[in-house]
C-alpha positions as CSV (number, residue, x, y, z in Angstrom):
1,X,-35.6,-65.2,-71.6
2,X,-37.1,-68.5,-72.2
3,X,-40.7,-67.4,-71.3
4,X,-40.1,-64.4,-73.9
5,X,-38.9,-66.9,-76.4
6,X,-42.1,-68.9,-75.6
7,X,-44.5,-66.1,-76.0
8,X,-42.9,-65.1,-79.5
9,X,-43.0,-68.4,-80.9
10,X,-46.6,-68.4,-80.1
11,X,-47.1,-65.6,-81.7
12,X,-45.1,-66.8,-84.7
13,X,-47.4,-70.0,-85.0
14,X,-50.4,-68.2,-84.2
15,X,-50.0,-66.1,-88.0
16,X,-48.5,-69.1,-89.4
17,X,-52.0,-70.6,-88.9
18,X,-53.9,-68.1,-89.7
19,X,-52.2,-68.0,-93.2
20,X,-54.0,-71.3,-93.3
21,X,-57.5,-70.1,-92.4
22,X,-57.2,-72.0,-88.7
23,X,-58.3,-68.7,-86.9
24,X,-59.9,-70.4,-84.3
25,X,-57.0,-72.0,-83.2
26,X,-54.5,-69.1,-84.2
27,X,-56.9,-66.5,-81.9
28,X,-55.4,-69.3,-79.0
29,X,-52.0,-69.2,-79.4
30,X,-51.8,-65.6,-80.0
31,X,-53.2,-65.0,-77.1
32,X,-51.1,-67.3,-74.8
33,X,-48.5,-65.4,-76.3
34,X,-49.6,-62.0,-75.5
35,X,-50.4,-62.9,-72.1
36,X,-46.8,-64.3,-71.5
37,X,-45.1,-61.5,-73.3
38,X,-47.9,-59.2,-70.9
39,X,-46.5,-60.7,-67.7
40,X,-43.0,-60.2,-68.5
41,X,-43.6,-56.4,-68.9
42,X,-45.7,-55.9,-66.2
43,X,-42.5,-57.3,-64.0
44,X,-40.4,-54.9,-65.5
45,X,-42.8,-51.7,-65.5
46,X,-41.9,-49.2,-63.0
47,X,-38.6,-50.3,-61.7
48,X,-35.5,-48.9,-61.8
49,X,-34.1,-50.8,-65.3
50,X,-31.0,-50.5,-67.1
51,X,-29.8,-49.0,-70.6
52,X,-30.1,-52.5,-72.3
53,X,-33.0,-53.8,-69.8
54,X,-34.8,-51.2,-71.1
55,X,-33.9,-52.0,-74.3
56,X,-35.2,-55.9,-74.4
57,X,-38.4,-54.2,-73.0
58,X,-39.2,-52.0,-75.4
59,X,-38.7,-55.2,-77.7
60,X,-41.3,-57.2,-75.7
61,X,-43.6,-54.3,-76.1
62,X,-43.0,-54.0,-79.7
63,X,-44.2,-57.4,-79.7
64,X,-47.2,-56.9,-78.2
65,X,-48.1,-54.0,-79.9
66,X,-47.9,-56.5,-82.8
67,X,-50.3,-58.6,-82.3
68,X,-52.8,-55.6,-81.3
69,X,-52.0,-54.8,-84.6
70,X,-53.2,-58.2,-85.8
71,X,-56.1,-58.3,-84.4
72,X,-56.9,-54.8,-85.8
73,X,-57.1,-53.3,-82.1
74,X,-55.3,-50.5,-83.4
75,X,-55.6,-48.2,-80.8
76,X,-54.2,-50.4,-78.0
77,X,-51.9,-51.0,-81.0
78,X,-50.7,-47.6,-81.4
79,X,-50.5,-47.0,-77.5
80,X,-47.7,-50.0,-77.4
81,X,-45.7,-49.1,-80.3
82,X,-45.8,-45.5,-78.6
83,X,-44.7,-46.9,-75.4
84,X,-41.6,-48.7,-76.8
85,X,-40.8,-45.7,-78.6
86,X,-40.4,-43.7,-75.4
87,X,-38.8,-46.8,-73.6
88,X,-36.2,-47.2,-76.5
89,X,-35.4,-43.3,-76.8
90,X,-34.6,-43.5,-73.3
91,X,-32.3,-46.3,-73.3
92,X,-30.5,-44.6,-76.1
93,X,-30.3,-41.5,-74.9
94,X,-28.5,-42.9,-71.7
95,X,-26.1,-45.3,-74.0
96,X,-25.8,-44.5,-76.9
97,X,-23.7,-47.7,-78.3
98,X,-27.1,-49.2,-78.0
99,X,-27.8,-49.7,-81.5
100,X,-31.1,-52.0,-80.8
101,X,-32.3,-49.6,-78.5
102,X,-32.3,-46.9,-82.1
103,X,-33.7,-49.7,-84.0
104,X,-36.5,-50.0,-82.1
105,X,-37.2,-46.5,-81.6
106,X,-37.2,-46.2,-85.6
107,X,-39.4,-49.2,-85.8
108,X,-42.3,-48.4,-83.1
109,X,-41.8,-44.8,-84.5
110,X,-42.9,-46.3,-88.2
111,X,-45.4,-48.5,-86.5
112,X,-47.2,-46.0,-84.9
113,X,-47.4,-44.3,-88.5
């Protein structure tokens, strides 16, 4: 969890500093984030996850869907937010107590929109 937390605070800072027109510097740290936040899903892709496992993934992949987003890459964009979606829907359909896994079905469904 702490390498997740690392790559979304670098994501945070990196549109913190753009709002201040450091782009340069913001391009770095958002990518340092993605690549973190990349690494984490690629070592949970294709294996054999739980209800909320799959849950905090689709999270991670919201997250990088983000900051495709952000750098107007829009089709990786929508192919991440579509991913989560699927990810999510499965995790709820399996529990569905899992109220995070609905919220983020919701979200990457308005994302993708």
């Amino acid at each position: 969890q702490y390498l997740a937390n690392l790559g979304y605070s670098l994501i945070g800072f990196s549109q913190r500093l753009n709002s201040v027109e450091m782009n340069a510097e913001a391009e770095i740290y958002q990518k340092e984030g993605a690549e973190i936040l990349q690494k984490l899903i690629d070592s949970k892709t294709d294996k054999n996850l739980t209800p909320p496992e799959k849950t905090d993934l689709a999270w991670k992949i919201m997250w990088l869907g983000g900051t495709f987003k952000e750098k107007s890459d829009y089709e990786a964009a929508l192919k991440e937010f579509n991913r989560a979606k699927t990810i999510a829907i499965e995790a709820y359909q399996v529990d569905k107590t899992l109220e995070p896994a609905f919220n983020h079905a919701s979200r990457s469904h308005r994302d993708l929109g």
